[in-house]
N, C-alpha and C positions, 0 to 999 in steps of 0.2 A: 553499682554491683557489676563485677565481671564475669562472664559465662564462655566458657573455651567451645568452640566446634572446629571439625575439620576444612568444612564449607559453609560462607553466610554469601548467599546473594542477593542481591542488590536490587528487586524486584518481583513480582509475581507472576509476569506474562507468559510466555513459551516457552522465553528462552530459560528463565528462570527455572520454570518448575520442571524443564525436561533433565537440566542438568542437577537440579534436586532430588530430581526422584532416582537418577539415576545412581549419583552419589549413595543417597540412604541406600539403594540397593545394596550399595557392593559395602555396609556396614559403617560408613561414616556416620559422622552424627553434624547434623545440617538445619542451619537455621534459615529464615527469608525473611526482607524488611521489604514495606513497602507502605508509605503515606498514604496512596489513594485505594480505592476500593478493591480490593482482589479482584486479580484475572485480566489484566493488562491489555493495551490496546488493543490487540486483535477482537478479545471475548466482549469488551463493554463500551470500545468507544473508536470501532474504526471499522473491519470486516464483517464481521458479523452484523451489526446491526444498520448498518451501511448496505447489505447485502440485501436485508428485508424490505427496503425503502423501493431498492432496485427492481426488485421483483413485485412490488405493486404498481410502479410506474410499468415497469414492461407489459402487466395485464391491461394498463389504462392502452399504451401504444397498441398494441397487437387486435386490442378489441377496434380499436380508430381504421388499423389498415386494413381493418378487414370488412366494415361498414360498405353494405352492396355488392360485398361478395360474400355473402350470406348469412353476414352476421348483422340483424336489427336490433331495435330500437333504439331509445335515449341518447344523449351524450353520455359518456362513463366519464368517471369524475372520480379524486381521489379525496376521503373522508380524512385531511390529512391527521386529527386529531385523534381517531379511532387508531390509523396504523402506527401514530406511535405508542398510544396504548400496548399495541400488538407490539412491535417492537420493542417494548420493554420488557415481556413473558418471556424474552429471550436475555435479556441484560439482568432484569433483576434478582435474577435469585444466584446469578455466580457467583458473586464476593463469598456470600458465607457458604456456599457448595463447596468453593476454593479453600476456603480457611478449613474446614470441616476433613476435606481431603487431605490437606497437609495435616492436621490432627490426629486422622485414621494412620497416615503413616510413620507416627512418629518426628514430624518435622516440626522444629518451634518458630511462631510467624508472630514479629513483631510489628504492629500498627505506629507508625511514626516516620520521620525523613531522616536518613542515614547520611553519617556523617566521616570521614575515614578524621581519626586523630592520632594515627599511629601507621605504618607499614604493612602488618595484618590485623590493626583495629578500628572497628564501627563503632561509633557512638549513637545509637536511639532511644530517644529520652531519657531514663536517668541510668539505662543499662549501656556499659561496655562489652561488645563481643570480639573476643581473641580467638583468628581463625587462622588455619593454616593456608587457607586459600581466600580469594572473595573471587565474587565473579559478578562483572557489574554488567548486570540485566536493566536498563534501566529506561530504554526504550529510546522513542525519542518528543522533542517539542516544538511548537510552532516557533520560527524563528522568529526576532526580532526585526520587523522594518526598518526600526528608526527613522521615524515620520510625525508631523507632527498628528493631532489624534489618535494617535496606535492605540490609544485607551478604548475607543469606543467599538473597535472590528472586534468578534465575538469568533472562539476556533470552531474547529468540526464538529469537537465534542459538544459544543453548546449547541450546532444548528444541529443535530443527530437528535437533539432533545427538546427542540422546539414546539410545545403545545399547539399553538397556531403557525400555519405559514404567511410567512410580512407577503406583500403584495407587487413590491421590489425589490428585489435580492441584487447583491452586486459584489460576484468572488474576486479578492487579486488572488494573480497567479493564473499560471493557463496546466497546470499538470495534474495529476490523476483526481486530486480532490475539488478540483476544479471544474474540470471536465465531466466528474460523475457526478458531483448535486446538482451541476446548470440542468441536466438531462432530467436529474428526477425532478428539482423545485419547476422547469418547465411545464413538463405535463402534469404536475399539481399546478398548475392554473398562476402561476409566477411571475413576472417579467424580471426576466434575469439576461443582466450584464458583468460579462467577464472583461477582465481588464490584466493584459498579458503583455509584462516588457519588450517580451523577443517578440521576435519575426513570426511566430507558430505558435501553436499551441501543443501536447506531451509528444515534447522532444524526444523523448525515450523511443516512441516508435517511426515505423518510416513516413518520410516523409509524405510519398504519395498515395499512400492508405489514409494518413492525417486528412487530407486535402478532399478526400471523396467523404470522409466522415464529418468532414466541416459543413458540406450541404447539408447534413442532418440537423447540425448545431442550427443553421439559417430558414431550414423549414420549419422550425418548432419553434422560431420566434426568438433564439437567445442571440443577443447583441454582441460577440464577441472583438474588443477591441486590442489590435494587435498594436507592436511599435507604441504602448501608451504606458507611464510611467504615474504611479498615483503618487504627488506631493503631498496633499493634506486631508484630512478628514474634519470634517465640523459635524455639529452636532446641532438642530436648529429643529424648530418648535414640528417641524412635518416630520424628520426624520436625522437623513443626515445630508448633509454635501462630499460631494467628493470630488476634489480638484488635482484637475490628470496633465500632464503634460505628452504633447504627441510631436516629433517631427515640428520643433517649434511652437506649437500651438499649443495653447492654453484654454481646457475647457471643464466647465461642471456639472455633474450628475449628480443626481437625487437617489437613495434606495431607502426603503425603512430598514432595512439590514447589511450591516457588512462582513463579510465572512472571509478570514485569514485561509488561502488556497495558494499561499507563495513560497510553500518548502518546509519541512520540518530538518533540527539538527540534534542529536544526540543530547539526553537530560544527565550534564555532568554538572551542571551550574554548584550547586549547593553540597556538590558530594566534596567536597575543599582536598582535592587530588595531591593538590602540595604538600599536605600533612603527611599521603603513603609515600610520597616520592613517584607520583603516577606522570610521568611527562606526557602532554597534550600539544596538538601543536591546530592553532585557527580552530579549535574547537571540537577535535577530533584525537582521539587517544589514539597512540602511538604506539601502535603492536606490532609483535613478529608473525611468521608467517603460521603459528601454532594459536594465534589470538592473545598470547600474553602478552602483558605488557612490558615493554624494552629495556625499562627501566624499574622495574619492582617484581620481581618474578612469580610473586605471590597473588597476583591479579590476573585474573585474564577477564575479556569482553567477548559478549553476545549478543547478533539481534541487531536489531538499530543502532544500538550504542555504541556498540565494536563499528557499525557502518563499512564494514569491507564488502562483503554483497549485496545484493540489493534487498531494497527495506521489504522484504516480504515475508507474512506467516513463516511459510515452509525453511524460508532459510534461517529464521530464527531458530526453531526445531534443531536444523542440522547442523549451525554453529554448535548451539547447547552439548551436541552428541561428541562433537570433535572436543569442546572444552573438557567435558567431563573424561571421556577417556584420556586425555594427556593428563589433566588431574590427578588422576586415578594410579595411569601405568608409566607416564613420564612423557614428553612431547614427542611423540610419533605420529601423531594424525595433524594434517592439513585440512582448511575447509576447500572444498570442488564444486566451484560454481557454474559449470558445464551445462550449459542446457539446462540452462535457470528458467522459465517462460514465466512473462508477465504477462498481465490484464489490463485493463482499464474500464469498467463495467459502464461504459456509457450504452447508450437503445440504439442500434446494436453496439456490441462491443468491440472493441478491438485488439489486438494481441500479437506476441512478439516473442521469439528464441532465439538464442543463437546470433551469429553476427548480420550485420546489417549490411545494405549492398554499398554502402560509403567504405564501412571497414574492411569488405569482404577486398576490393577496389585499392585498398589502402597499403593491408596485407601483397599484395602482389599476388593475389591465389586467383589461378585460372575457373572459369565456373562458367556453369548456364545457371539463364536465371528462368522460371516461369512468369509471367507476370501478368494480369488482366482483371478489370471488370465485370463483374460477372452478374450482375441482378436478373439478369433475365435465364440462369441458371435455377434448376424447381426447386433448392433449398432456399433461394431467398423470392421467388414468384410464391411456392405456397403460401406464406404471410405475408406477402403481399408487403414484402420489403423492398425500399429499392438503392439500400446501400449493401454488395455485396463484391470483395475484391479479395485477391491473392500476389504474394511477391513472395518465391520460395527458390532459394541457391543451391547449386549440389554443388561439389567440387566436379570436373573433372578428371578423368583419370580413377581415381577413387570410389566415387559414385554417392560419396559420404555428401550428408545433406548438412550444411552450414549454415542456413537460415531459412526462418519460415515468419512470413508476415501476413496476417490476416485480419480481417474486417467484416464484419454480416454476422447475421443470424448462429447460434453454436457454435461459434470460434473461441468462446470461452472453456471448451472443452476439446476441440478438435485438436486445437495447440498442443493440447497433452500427449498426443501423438510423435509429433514433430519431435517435443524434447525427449522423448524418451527414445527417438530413434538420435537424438543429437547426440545424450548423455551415453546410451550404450554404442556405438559405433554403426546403430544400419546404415541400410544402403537407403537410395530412391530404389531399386529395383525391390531390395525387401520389403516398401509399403505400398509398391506397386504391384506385386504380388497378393499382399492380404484381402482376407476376404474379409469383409464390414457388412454389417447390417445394410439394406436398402429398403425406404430412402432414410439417410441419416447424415447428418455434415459429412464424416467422417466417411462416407461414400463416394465423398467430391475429392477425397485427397488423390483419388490415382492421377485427375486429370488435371491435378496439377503441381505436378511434377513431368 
């Protein structure tokens, strides 16, 4: 059976339903497909419930660093099987809130894996939909190692849902999802070993904020091995083996768990692009600078999939906004990834806007930089933290702040400052001006700058 719309996209996550809702608004009639359970990685198997894990490990930490300085008794300990109970009051009920919503607004949401078989046609299950547009939301997926055992590593989604926690964990990959379960399966009582090709572990931010947050990684016990290359996985009566190669050397680890932390790529595999005429090129579609695609005008990407920003919520959000209005009024919106700021939610966390001081260097752009260690600063002494650092660039001349690198305590929030002085044009002088609550992170930013 064939069913016309003006919009079908190709998923249910953010990017998805922002450019759905947005469309039915402006009177389109708009359908969404999606295989897996409404409400896409952010809502049920990546921020969100990734978030909740993070915030009970940080109660377990904060209670530790503060043992003798006024806070007694017990060891604290993480019930890991009750929080993800807890964890779930937050995953379980969106799929059908999600479907329910697109219902309320008139959106038709087909359960099944879409297929293109035409230029502007979907095929899911025994329905064809003929759309004047598609918009492939479709996220993204753990990449392929091509290694022998690849069968038996389990993704994030599976360890996010882990009843019990194994008693050896062991991520490849040294980047964000790497870096945030070693921290939380640690202080749930873990022994975890990371095993990371390069030289470093989340390359994404600077280097020597990594380096001060890596003593964190080693006082909490996580094994991280750099320059190591995992060849095989087996699978044997205790658990698993797993044979790495380093620098020559050949050696074996034990975990009762292995967990894919080595990059996600864009979920195009089964959408058979060939059929719209969607050129891809190494696994990545091929769009102009409006998000459509270069070769099928009738498509455009969002979100991970598009992978032109970085894989994050927010910029999922703001592709959707750009797609849908070129949709809508014809291609005059570009996506502005200006003063994008990332996270990395390790105990403490780390963060990052704007250019780096390799780029800044690169560019040929004059600048001061701030830069220091600071734990003995009262935002990271009050809890009795003792990773706390800043690397923050202004232009000179200008006075415009071009990067902000931080580490410790509320930097997951502080950053938001930074980028919002990146993305609207302040100065250093206009955040060295404001007045901030005292004491709060965000207190600390005059002095450093």
């Amino acid at each position: 059976m064939t069913k016309h719309y003006d919009l079908v996209a190709i998923g249910t996550g953010t990017a998805a339903s922002v450019a759905a809702s947005q469309c039915h608004a402006a009177g389109w009639r708009v359908a969404v497909i999606d295989h897996l359970p409404f409400g896409g990685t952010c809502a049920l198997r990546g921020c969100d419930p990734k978030k909740v894990l993070v915030g009970a490990a940080e109660a377990i930490d904060h209670s530790r660093r503060m043992h003798g300085k006024g806070v007694s008794g017990g060891e604290p300990a993480i019930a890991w099987r009750e929080l993800i109970q807890f964890k779930r009051t937050f995953t379980e009920s969106v799929p059908a809130m999600k479907e329910k919503n697109f219902t309320d607004k008139g959106i038709d949401a087909y359960h099944g894996r879409a297929r293109f078989c035409g230029p502007r046609s979907i095929q899911v299950g025994s329905d064809v939909l003929e759309a004047r547009f598609v918009l492939i939301a479709t996220g993204a997926v753990p990449m392929r190692l091509g290694m022998p055992g690849e069968e038996h590593i389990i993704t994030s989604t599976e360890f996010l849902d882990l009843d019990q926690l194994p008693k050896r964990i062991a991520l490849l990959g040294g980047g964000f999802i790497a870096a945030e379960f070693a921290h939380i399966a640690a202080r749930a009582g873990a022994q975890v070993t990371v095993f990371e090709q390069g030289e470093r572990m989340l390359t994404p931010f600077d280097p020597d904020l990594v380096g001060w947050l890596m003593e964190k990684f080693h006082a909490i016990g996580i094994d991280v091995r750099l320059n190591t290359r995992v060849t095989a996985i087996e699978k044997n009566h205790g658990g698993f083996s797993i044979r790495t190669s380093s620098n020559g050397n050949d050696e074996v680890f034990t975990a009762d768990v292995v967990v894919h932390a080595a990059g996600r790529v864009p979920d195009l595999e089964t959408l058979d692009l060939a059929a719209a005429g969607v050129d891809s090129d190494k696994g990545r579609l091929r769009l102009n600078e409006f998000l459509q695609s270069e070769s099928n005008p009738a498509v455009y990407a969002a979100g991970d999939a598009a992978m032109r920003g970085p894989a994050l919520t927010p910029v999922a959000s703001h592709d959707a906004k750009v797609v849908a209005a070129n949709m809508l009024s014809g291609n005059q919106q570009k996506p502005n990834y200006l003063g994008v700021p990332s996270v990395a939610f390790t105990i403490p966390p780390i963060a990052s806007v704007g250019l780096s001081e390799k780029q800044t260097r690169e560019k040929g752009i004059k600048f001061r930089m701030q830069h220091r260690k600071a734990p003995e600063w009262y935002t990271a002494r009050r809890v009795a933290e003792t990773i706390y650092g800043f690397k923050v660039l202004v232009e000179e001349g200008t006075d415009r702040i071009l990067g902000a690198h931080l580490v410790g305590p509320h930097v997951d929030e502080v950053i938001n400052l930074f980028a919002l002085a990146i993305r609207k044009g302040l100065t250093a002088e206009d955040l060295k001006t404001s007045i901030f609550t005292y004491p709060t992170g965000a207190s600390d930013i005059g002095y450093m700058l």
